[in-house]
C-alpha positions in Angstrom: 42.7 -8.8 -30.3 45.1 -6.1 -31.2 45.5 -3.5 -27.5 44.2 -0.3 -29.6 41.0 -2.1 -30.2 40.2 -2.9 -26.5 38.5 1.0 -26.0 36.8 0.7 -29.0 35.2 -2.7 -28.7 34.4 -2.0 -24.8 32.8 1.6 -25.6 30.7 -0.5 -28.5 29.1 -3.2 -25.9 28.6 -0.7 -23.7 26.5 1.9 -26.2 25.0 -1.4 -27.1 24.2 -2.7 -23.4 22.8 1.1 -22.9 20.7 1.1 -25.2 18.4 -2.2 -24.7 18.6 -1.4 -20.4 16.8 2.2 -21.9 14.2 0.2 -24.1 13.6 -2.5 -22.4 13.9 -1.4 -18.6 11.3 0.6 -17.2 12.3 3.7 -15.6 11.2 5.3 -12.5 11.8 8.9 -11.3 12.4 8.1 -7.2 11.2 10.9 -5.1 11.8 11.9 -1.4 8.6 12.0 0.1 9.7 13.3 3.3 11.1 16.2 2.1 9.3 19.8 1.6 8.5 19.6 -2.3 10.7 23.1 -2.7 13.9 21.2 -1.3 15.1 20.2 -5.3 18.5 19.1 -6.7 20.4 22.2 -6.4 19.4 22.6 -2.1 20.5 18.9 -2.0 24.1 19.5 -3.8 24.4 22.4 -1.1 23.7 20.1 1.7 26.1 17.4 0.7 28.9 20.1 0.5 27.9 21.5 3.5 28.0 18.0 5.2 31.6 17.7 3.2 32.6 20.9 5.2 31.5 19.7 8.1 33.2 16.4 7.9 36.9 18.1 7.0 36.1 20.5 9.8 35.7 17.7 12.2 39.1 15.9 11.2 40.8 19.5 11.6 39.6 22.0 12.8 41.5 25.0 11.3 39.8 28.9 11.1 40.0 28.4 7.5 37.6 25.7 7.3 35.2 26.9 10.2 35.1 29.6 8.1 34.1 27.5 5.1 31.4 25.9 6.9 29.9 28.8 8.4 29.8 30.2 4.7 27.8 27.0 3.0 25.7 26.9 6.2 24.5 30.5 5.1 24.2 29.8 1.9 22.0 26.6 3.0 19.4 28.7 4.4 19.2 31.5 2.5 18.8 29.0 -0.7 15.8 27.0 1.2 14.4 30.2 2.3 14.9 31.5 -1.8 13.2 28.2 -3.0 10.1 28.0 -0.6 9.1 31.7 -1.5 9.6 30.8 -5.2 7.7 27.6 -5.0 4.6 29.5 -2.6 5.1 32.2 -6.0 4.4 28.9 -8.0 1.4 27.9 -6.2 0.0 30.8 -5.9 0.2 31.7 -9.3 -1.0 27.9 -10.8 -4.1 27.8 -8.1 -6.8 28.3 -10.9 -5.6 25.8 -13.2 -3.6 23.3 -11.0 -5.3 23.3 -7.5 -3.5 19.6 -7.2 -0.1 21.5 -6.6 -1.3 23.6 -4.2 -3.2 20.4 -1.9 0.4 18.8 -2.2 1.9 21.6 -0.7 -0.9 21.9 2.0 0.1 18.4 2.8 3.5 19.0 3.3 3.2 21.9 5.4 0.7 19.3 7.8 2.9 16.3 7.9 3.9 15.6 11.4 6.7 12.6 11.8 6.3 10.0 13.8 8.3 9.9 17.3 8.4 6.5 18.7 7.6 6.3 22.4 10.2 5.3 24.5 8.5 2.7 26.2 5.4 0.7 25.8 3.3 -0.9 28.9 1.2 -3.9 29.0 -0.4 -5.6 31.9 2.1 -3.8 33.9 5.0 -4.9 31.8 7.3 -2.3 30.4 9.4 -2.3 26.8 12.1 -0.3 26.2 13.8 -2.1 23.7 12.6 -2.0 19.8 12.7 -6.4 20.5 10.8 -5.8 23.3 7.9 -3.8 22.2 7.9 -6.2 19.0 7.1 -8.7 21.5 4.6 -7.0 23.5 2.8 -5.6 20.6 2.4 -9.3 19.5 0.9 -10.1 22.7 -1.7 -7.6 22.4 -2.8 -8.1 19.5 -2.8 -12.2 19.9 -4.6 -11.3 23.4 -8.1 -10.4 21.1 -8.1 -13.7 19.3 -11.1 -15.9 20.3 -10.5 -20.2 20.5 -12.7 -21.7 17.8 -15.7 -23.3 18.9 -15.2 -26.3 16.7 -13.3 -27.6 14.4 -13.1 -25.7 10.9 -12.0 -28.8 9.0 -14.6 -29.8 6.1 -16.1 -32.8 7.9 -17.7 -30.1 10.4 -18.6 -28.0 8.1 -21.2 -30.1 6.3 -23.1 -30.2 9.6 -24.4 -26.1 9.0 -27.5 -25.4 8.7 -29.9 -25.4 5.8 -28.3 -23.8 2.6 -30.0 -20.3 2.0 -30.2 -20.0 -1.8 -30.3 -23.1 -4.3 -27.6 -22.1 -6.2 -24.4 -23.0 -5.3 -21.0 -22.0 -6.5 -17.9 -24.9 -6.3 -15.5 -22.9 -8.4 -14.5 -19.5 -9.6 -13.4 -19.2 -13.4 -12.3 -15.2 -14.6 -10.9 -13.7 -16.8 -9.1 -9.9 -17.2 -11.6 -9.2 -19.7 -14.6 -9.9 -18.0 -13.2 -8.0 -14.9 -12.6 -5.2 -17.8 -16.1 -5.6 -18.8 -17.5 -5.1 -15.3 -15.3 -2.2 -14.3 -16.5 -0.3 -17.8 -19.5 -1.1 -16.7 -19.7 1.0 -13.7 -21.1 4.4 -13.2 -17.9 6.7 -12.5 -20.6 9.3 -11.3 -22.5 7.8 -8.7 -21.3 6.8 -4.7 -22.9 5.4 -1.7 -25.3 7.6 -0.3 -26.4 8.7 3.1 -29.2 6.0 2.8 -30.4 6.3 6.6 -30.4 10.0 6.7 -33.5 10.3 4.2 -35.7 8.1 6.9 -34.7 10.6 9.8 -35.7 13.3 7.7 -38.7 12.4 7.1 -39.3 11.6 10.2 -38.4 15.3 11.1 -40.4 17.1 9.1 -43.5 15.0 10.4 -42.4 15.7 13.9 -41.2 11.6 14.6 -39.0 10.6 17.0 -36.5 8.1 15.7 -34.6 6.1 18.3 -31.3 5.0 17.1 -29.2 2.0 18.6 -25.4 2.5 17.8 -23.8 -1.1 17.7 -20.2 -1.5 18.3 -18.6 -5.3 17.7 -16.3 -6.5 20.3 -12.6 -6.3 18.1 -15.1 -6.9 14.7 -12.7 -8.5 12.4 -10.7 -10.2 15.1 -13.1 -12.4 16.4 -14.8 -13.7 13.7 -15.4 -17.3 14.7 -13.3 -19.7 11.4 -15.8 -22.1 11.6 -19.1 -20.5 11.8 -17.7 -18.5 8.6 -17.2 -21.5 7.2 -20.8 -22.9 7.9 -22.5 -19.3 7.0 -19.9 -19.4 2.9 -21.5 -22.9 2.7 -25.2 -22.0 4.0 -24.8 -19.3 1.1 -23.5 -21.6 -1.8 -20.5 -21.8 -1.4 -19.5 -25.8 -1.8 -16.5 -27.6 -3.5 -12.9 -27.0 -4.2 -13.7 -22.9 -3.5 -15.1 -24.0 0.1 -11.6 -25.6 0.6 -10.0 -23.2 -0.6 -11.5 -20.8 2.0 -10.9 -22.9 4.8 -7.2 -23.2 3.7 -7.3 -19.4 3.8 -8.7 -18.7 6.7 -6.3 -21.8 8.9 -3.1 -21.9 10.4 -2.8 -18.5 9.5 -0.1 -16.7 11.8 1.4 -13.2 12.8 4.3 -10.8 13.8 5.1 -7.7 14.7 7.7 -5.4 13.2 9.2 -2.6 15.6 12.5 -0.2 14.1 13.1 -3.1 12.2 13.3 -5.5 14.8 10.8 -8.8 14.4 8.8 -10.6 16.7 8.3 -14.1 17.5 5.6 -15.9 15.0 2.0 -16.2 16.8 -1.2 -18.1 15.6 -4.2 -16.6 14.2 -7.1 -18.4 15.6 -10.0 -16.2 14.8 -10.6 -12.9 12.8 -10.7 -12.0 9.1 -7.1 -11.3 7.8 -7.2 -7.7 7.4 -5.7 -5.2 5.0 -6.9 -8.0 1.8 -9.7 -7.4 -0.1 -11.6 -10.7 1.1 -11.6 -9.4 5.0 -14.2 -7.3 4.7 -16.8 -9.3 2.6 -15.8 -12.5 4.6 -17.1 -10.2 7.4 -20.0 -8.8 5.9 -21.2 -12.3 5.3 -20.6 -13.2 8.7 -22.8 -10.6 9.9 -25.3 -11.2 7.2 -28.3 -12.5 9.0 -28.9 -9.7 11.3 -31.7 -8.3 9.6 -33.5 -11.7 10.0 -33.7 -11.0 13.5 -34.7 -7.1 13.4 -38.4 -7.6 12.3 -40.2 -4.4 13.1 -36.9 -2.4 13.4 -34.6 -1.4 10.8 -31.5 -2.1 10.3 -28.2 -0.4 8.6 -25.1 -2.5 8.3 -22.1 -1.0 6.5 -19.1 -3.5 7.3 -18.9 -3.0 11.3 -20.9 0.0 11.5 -24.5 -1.3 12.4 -27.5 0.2 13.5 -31.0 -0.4 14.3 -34.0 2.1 14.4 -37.4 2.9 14.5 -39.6 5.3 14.5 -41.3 6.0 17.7 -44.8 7.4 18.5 -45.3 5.6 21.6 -43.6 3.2 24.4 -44.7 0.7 22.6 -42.4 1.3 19.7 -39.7 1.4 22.0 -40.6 -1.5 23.5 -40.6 -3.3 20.0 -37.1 -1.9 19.6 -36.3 -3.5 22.6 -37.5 -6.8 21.7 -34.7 -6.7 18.3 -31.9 -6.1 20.8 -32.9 -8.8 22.9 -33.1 -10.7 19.8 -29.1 -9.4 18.6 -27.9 -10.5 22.1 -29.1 -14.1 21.7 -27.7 -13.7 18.1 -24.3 -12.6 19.3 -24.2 -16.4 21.7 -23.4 -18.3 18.2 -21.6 -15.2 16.0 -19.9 -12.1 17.1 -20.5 -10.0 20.8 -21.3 -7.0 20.7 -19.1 -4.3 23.4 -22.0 -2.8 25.6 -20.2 -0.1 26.7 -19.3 1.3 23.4 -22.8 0.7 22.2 -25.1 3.8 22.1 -28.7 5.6 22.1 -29.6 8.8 19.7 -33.2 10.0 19.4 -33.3 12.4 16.4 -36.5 14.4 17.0 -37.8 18.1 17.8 -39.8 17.4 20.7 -39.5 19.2 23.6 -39.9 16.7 25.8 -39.4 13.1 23.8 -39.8 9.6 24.6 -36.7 8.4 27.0 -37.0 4.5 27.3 -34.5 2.7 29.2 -32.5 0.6 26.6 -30.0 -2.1 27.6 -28.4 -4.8 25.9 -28.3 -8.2 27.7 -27.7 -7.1 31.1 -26.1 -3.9 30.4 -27.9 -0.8 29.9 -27.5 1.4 27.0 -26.2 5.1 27.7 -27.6 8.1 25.5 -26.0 10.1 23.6 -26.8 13.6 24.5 -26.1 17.4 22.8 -22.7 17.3 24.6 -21.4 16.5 20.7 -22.6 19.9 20.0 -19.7 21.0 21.9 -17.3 18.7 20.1 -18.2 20.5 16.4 -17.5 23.2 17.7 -14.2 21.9 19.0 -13.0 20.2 16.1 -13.7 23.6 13.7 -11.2 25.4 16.1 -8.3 22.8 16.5 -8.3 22.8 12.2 -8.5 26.0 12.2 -5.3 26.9 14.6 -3.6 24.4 12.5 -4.2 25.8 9.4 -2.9 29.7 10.8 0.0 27.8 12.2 1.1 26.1 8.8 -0.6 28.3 6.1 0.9 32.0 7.2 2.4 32.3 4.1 -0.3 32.1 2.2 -2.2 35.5 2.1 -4.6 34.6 -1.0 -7.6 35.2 -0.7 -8.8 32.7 -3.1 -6.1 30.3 -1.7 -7.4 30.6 1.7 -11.1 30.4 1.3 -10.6 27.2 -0.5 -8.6 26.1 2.5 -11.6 27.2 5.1 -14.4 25.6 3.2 -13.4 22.1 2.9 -11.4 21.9 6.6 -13.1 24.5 8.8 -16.5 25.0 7.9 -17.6 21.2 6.9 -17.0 20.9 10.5 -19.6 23.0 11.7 -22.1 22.1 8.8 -21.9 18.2 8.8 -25.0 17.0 9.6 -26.8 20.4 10.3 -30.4 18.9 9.6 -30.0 16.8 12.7 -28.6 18.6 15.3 -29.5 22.0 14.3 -32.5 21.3 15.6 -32.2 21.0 19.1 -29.5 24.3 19.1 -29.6 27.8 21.0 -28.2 31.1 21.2 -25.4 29.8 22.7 -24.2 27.1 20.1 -24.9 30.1 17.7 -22.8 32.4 18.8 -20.1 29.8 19.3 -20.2 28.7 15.7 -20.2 32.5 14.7 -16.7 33.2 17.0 -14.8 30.5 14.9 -15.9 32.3 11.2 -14.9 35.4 13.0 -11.7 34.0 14.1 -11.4 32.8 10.3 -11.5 36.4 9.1 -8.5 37.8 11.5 
């Protein structure tokens, strides 16, 4: 190949090689998220010549080039401080008919990083060291697991109870279009509901009690027992190569924990539902299935681990009934899940004066009440948004702009659930609830 043809050949392979990377490669604009959205290209071209400065500086450090640094450093910040009033212009301006930039920038202004502790302590040991607190982490966490109480090979599993349904499922068979199909099929308008809440106001307006019995699961998805799963999946249908294939997913399952980078040691999963997958929480919900078969009388509300059961009460005797379902649970927790009895509470949702107080327990711990002190915390939580958003949002003095910022973060705080505990409020509540619109108005 002649030497005056190299340029010209190289310069064609590479137009050509260009070319099919841009058609056939995907592209992807990379964005820094940790960086203010009004911090662009030209503020980052600045910075790097301002850390080029500072570099020569530090090799020599002439007048001539402090002087040069002092100079970009200026510039810096008087660019930043150019772009954020420009890009607050921008939001301002586009709130009507792009409110999405104007949430992004809220965001921004919120995000808090991260600082790392310096050290970690667990039963009495300290971690300093990222290795360390991998370690100890893992220990924690392994700490929750529960020992199976038999073995979740196959064999056992045929021993469960009596199936529940007659049909039974051995293997799965989809395809994209019939997900397609299903997905279509949904109604894009609708979402879960406040299903409980329409019960307690009824209740209200005919001047019922309702006692309530907050349930809280000891570590929910970490002790879920492998083999009682196992024998509930195959008490529901569940049979075959897909039973297998559940057990296989749910054994010799193992852990570790990740710290600045820095890995732990592997640990075993013995119990639990792996969670952050899409099959931990309706493995759980399963497992917990059968708890309204032992609430008769009572209802119950079961939302992944958020379960409740309540009645209405006219008399002691309804309590007493209410009673009997949670001495019911607590021998239903001796072959599933325990419940935590000190997490687990009493509400009664009524008008009355003076209403029906019946001494709840659970097993041999009694239940504590939960009384109007959460009035206080409403009120509370509407202030602490509130300071946050005059600490962040100064520079917005819209008044469009900051009423759609008080509605949705401030006042849903105060007005969440006002058809329950509005009820038992007084002057005093009021006039707290009235200091924090005030305070919104300054």
């Amino acid at each position: 190949m002649p030497s005056e043809n190299i340029d010209h050949h190289w310069n064609c392979w590479k137009e050509w090689f260009l070319t099919h990377v841009k058609n056939s490669i995907p592209m992807k604009v990379v964005t820094d998220t940790n960086s203010p959205p009004w911090i662009d290209g030209e503020v980052r071209h600045l910075l790097r010549k301002k850390y080029a400065a500072l570099k020569r500086f530090r090799q020599s450090r002439t007048n001539a080039r402090k002087q040069k640094l002092r100079t970009l450093s200026q510039s810096v910040k008087y660019l930043v401080r150019q772009k954020h009033r420009d890009y607050l212009e921008k939001v301002k301006d586009s709130f009507a008919e792009n409110p999405k930039l104007f949430w992004r920038y809220h965001k921004s202004v919120r995000r808090h990083r991260v600082n790392n502790r310096p050290e970690i302590v667990f039963n009495g040991e300290t971690a300093k060291t990222a290795a360390h607190k991998a370690e100890l982490f893992n220990t924690y966490f392994s700490s929750v697991f529960t020992s199976p109480r038999s073995s979740t090979n196959l064999e056992a599993v045929t021993r469960s109870p009596p199936l529940r349904t007659e049909l039974q499922l051995s293997d799965i068979v989809i395809s994209v279009d019939e997900v397609t199909d299903c997905l279509k099929s949904l109604d894009t308008s609708k979402a879960s509901g406040p299903d409980v809440f329409h019960t307690i106001g009824k209740n209200l307006d005919k001047n019922t009690q309702t006692d309530i019995v907050y349930l809280d699961f000891a570590k929910a998805f970490d002790s879920v027992d492998h083999s009682i799963l196992l024998q509930k999946l195959k008490c529901y249908g569940v049979t075959g190569n897909l039973l297998g294939w559940f057990a296989d997913y749910l054994n010799n399952r193992r852990q570790r924990v990740v710290v600045d980078g820095v890995a732990s040691r592997w640990a075993p999963v013995t119990s639990g539902v792996p969670q952050g997958s899409i099959l931990g929480p309706v493995l759980f919900v399963i497992f917990i299935n059968d708890i309204p078969e032992v609430t008769d009388g009572t209802s119950p509300a079961l939302f992944a681990d958020d379960t409740k059961v309540y009645k209405d009460v006219r008399s002691v005797t309804d309590c007493e009934k209410l009673q009997q379902t949670l001495d019911k649970l607590d021998i239903w927790t001796q072959d599933n899940i325990t419940f935590n009895a000190s997490k687990c509470k009493v509400l009664s949702v009524t008008r009355k004066k003076d209403p029906i107080i019946y001494p709840y327990h659970l097993g041999r711990n009694d239940l504590s009440r939960v009384e109007n002190k959460k009035e206080n915390e409403i009120v509370s939580k509407a202030n602490k948004q509130l300071g946050v958003l005059k600490r962040t949002c100064l520079s917005l003095t819209n008044v469009n702009i900051r009423r759609s910022l008080y509605l949705p973060l401030v006042k849903s705080q105060v007005s969440y659930a006002t058809q329950v505990w509005s009820s038992n409020h007084h002057s005093q509540l009021n006039r707290r609830i009235e200091r924090v619109q005030r305070r919104a108005t300054k």
